[in-house]
KOLLUMDREN-412730 format. One record per residue: x, y, z of N, C-alpha, C in turn; residue in three letters. Coordinates in nm, 4 decimals. Atoms other than C-alpha are relative to their C-alpha. Last residue first. Example, Ala and Ser with C-alpha at 12.3 -4.5 7.8 and 13.67 -1.06 7.14 Angstrom:
<pts>
+----------+----------+----------+----------+----------+----------+----------+----------+----------+--------+
:     n.xx :     n.yy :     n.zz :    ca.xx :    ca.yy :    ca.zz :     c.xx :     c.yy :     c.zz : residu :
+----------+----------+----------+----------+----------+----------+----------+----------+----------+--------+
:  -0.0820 :  -0.1190 :  -0.0060 :   1.3670 :  -0.1060 :   0.7140 :  -0.0770 :   0.1090 :   0.0730 :    ser :
:   0.0890 :  -0.1190 :   0.0000 :   1.2300 :  -0.4500 :   0.7800 :   0.0900 :   0.1200 :   0.0000 :    ala :
+----------+----------+----------+----------+----------+----------+----------+----------+----------+--------+
</pts>
This chain:
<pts>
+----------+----------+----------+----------+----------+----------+----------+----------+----------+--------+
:     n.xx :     n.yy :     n.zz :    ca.xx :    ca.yy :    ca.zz :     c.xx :     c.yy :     c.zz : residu :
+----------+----------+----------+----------+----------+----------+----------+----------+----------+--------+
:   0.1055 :   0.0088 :  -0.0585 :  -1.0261 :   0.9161 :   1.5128 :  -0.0824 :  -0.0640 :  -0.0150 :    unk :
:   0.1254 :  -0.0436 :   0.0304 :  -0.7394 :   0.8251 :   1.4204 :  -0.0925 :  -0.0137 :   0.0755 :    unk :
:  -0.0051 :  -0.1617 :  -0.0374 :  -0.3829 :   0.7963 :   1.6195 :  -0.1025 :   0.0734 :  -0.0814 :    unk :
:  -0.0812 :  -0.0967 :   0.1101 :  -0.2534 :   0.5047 :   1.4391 :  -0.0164 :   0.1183 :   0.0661 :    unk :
:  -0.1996 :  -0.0037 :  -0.0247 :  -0.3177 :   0.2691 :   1.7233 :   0.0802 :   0.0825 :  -0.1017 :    unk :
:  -0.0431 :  -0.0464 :  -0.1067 :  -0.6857 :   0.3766 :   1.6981 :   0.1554 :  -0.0195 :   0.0682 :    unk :
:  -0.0202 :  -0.1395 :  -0.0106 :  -0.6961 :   0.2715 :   1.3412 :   0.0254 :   0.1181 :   0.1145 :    unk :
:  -0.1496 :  -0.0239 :   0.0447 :  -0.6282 :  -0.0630 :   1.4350 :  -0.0049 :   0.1184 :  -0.0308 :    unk :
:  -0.1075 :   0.0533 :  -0.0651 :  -0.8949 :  -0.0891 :   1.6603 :   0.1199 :   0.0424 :  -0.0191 :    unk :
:  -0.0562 :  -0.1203 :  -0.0985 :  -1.1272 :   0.0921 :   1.4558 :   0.0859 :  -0.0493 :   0.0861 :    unk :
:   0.0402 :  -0.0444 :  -0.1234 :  -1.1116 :  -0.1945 :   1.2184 :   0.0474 :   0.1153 :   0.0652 :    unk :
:  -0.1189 :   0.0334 :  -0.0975 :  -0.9607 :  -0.1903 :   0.8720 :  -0.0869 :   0.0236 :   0.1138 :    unk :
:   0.0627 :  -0.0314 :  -0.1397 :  -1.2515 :  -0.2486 :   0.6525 :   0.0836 :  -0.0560 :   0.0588 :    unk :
:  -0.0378 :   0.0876 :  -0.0757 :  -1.0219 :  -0.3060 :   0.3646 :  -0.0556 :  -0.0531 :   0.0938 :    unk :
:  -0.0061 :   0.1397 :   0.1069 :  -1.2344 :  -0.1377 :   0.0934 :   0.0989 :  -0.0972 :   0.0981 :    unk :
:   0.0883 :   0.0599 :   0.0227 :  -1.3261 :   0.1108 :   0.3477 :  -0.0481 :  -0.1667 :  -0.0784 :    unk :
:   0.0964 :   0.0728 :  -0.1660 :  -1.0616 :   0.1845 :   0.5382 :  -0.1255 :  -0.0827 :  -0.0289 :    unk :
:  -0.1098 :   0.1299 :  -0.0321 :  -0.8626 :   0.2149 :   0.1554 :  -0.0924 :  -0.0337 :   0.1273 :    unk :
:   0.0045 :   0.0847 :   0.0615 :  -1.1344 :   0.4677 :   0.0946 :   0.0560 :  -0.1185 :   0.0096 :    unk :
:   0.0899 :   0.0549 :  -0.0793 :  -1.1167 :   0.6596 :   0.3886 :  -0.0379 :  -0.0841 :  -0.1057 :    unk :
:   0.0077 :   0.1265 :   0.0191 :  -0.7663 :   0.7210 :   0.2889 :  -0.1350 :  -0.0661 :   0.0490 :    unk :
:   0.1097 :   0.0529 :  -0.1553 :  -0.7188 :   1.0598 :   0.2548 :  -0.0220 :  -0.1700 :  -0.0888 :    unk :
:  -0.0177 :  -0.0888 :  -0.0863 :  -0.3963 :   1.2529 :   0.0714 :  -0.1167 :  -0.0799 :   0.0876 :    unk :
:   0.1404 :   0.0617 :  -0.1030 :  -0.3520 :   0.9786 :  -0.2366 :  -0.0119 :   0.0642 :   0.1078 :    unk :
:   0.0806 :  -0.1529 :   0.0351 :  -0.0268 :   1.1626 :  -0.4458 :  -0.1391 :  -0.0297 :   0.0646 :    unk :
:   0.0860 :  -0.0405 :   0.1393 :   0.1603 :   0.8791 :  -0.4690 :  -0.0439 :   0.0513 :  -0.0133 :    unk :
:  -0.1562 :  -0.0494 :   0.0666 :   0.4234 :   0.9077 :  -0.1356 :  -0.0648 :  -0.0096 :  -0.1624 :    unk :
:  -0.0381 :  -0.1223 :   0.0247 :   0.0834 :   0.9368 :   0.0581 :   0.0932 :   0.0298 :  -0.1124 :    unk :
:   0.0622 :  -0.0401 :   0.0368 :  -0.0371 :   0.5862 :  -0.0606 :   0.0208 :   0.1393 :  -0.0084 :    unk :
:   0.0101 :   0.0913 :   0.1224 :   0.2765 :   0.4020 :   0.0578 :  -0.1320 :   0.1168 :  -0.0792 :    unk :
:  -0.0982 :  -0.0689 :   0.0749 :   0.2831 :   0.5990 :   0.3744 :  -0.0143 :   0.0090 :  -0.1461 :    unk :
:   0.0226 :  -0.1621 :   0.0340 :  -0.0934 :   0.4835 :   0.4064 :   0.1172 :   0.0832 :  -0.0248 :    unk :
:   0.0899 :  -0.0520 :   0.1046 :   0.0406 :   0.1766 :   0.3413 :  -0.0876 :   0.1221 :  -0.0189 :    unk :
:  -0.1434 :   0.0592 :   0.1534 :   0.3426 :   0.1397 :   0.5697 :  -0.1281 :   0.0090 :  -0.1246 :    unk :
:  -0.0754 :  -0.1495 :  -0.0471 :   0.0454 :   0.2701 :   0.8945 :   0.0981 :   0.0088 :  -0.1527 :    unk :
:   0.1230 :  -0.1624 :   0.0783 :  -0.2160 :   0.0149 :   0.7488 :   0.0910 :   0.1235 :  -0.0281 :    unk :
:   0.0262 :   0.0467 :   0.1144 :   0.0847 :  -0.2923 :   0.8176 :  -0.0508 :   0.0963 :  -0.0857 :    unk :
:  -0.1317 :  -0.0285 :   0.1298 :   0.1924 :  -0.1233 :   1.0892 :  -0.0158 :  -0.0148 :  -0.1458 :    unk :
:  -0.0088 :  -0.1818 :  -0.0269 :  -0.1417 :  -0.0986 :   1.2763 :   0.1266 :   0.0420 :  -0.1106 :    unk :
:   0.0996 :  -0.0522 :   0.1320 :  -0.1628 :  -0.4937 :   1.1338 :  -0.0221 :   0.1617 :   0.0210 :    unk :
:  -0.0319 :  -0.0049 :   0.1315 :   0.1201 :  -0.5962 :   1.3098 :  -0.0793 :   0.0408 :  -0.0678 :    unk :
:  -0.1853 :  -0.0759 :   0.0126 :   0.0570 :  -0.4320 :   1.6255 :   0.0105 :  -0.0246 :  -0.0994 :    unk :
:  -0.0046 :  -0.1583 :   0.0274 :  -0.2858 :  -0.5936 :   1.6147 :   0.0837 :   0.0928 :  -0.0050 :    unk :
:   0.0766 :  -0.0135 :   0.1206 :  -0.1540 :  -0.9251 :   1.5764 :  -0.0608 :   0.1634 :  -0.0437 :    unk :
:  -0.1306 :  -0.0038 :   0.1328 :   0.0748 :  -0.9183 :   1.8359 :  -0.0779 :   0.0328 :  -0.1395 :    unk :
:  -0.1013 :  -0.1028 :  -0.0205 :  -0.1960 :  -0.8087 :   2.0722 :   0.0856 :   0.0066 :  -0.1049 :    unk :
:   0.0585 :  -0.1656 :   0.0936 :  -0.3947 :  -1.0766 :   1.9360 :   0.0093 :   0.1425 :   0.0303 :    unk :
:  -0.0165 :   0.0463 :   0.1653 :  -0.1570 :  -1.3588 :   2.0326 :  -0.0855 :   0.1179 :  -0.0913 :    unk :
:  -0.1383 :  -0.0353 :   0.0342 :  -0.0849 :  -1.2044 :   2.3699 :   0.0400 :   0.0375 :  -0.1202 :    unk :
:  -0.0569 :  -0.1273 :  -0.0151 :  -0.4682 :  -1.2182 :   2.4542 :   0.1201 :   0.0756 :  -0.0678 :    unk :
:   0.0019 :  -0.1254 :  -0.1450 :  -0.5244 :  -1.5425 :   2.3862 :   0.0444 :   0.1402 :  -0.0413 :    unk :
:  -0.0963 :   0.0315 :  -0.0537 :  -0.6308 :  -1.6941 :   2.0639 :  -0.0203 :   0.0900 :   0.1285 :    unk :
:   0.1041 :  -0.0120 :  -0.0811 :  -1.0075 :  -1.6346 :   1.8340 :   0.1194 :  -0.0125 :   0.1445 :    unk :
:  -0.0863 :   0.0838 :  -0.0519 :  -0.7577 :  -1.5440 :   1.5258 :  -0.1179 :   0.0330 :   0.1434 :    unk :
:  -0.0015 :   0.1408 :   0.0103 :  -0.9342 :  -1.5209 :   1.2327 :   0.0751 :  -0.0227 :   0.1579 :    unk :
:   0.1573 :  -0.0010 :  -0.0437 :  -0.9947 :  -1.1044 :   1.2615 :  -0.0005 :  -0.1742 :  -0.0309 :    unk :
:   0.0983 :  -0.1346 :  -0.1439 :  -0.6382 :  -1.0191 :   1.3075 :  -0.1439 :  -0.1087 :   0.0103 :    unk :
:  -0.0512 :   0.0774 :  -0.0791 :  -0.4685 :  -1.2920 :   1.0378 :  -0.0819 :   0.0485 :   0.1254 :    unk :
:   0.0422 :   0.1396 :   0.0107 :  -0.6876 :  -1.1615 :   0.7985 :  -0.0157 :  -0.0625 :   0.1587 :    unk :
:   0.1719 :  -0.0405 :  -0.0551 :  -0.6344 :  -0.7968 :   0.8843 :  -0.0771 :  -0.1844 :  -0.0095 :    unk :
:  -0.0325 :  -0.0283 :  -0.1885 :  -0.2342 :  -0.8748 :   0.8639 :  -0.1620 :  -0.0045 :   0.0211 :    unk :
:  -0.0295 :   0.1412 :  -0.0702 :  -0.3015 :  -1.0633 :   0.5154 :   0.0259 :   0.0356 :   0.1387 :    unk :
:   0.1138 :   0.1135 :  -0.0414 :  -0.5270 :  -0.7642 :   0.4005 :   0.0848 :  -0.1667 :   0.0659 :    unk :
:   0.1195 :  -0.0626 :  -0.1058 :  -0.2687 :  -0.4822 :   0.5218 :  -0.0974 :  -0.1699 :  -0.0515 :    unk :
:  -0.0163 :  -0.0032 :  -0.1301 :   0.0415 :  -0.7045 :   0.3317 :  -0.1138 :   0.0692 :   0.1457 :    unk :
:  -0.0200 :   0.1756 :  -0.0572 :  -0.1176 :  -0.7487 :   0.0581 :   0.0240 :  -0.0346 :   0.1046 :    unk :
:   0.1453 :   0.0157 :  -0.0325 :  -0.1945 :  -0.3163 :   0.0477 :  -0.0614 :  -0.2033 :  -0.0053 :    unk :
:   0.1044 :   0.0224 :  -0.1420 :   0.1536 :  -0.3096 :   0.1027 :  -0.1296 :  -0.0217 :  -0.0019 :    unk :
:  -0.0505 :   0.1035 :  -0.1379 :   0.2800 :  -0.4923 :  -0.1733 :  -0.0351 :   0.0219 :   0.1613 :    unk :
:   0.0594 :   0.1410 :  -0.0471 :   0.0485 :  -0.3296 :  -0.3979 :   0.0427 :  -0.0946 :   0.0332 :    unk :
:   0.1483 :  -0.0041 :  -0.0595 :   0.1445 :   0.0009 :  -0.3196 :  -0.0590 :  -0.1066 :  -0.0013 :    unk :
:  -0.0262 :  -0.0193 :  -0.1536 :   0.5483 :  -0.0885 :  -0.3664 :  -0.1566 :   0.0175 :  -0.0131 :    unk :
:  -0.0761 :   0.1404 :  -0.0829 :   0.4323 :  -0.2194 :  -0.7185 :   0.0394 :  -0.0080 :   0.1573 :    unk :
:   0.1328 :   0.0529 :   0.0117 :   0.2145 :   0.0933 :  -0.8333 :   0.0208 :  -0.1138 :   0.0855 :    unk :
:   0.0952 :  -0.0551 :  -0.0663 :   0.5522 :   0.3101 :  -0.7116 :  -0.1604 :  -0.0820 :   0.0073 :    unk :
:  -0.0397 :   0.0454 :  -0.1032 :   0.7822 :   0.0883 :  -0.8976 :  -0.0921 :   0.0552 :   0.1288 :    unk :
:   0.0265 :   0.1189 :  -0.0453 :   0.5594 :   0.1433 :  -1.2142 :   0.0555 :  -0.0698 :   0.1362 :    unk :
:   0.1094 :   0.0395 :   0.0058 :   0.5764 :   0.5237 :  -1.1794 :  -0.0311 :  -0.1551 :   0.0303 :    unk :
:   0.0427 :  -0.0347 :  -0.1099 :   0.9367 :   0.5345 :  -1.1249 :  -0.1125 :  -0.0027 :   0.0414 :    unk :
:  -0.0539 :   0.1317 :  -0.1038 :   1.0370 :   0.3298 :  -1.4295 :  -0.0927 :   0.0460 :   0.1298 :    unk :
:   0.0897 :   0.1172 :   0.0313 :   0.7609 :   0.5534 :  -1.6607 :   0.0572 :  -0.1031 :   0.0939 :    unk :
:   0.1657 :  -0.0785 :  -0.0452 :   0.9092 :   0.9027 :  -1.4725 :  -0.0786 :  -0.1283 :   0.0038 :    unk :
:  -0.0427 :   0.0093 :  -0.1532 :   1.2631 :   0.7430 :  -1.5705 :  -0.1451 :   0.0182 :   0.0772 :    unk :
:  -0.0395 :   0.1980 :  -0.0230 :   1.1337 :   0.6208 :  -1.9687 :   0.0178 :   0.0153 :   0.1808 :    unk :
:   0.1637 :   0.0636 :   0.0278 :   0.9655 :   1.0374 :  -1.9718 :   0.0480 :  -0.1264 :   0.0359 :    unk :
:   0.0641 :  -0.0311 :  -0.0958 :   1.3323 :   1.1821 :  -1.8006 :  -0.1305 :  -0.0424 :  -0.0028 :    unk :
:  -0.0660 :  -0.1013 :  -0.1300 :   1.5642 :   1.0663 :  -2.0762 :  -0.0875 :  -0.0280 :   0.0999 :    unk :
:  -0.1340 :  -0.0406 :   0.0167 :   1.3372 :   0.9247 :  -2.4236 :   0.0418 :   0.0461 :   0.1759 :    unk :
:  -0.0336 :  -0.1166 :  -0.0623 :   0.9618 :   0.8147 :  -2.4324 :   0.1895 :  -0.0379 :   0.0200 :    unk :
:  -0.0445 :   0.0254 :  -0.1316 :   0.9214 :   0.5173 :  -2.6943 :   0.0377 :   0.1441 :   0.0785 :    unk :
:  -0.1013 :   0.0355 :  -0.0333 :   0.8049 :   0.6650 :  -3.0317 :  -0.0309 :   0.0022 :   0.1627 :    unk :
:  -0.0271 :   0.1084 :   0.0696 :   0.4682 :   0.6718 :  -3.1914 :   0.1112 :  -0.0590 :   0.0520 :    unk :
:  -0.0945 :  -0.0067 :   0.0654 :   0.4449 :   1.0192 :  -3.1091 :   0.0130 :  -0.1277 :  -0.0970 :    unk :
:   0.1062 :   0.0004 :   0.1201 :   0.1444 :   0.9258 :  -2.8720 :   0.0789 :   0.0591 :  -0.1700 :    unk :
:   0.0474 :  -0.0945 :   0.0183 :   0.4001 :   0.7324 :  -2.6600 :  -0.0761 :   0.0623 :  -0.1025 :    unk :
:  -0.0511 :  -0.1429 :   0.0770 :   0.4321 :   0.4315 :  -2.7507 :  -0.0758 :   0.1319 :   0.0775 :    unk :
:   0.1188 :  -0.0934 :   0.1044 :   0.2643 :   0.1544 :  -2.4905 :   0.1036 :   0.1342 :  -0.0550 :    unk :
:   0.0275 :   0.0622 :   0.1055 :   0.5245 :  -0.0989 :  -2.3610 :  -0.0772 :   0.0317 :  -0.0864 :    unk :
:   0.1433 :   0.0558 :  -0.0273 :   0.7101 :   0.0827 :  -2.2196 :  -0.0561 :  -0.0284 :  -0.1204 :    unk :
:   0.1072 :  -0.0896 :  -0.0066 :   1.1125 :   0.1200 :  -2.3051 :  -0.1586 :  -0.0592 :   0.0438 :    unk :
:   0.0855 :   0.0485 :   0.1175 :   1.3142 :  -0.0670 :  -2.0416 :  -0.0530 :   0.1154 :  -0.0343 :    unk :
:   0.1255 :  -0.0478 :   0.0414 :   1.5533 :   0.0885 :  -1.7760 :  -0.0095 :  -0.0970 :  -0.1503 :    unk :
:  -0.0834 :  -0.0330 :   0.1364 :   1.8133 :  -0.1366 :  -1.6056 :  -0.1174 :   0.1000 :  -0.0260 :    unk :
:   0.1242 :  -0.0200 :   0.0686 :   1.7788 :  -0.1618 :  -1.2161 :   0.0316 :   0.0476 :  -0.1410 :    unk :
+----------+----------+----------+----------+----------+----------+----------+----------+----------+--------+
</pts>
């Protein structure tokens, strides 16, 4: 991973230096891991609520998509996000899958 400066100056005028450019890498890798899982929760919730199959097939499906929520609410904790009834909302993750997390 190389560091770049950003692309907005600091209010200095100058590029952040040391520990501000690392803070600015770490920040954007952090926005980027969140919106790989939160692709990954709506293509598991997709796959979930499209699939009319047997039993087996939406078993699997709900497993993957408990994981899917479960790796994004990590994902959301490790940024500073502490409740997620927002994400439930804007995903409408079913109680289903939230009941394999261990919500109420």
């Amino acid at each position: 991973m190389s560091l770049r400066p950003p692309g907005r100056p600091s209010p200095s005028g100058l590029p952040p230096q040391g520990f501000a450019a690392l803070d600015y890498e770490i920040a954007g890798e952090q926005a980027s891991a969140l919106g790989r899982a939160g692709r990954r929760v709506a293509e598991c919730l997709a796959a979930l609520s499209a699939c009319p199959g047997p039993p087996e097939t939406r078993a699997m499906l709900l497993r993957d998509a408990a994981e899917a929520v479960w790796a994004y609410f990590i994902q959301r904790e490790l940024v500073g996000f502490r409740r997620h009834d927002d994400a439930v909302r804007i995903y409408g993750i079913p109680g289903e899958v939230l009941a394999r997390l261990g919500v109420r």
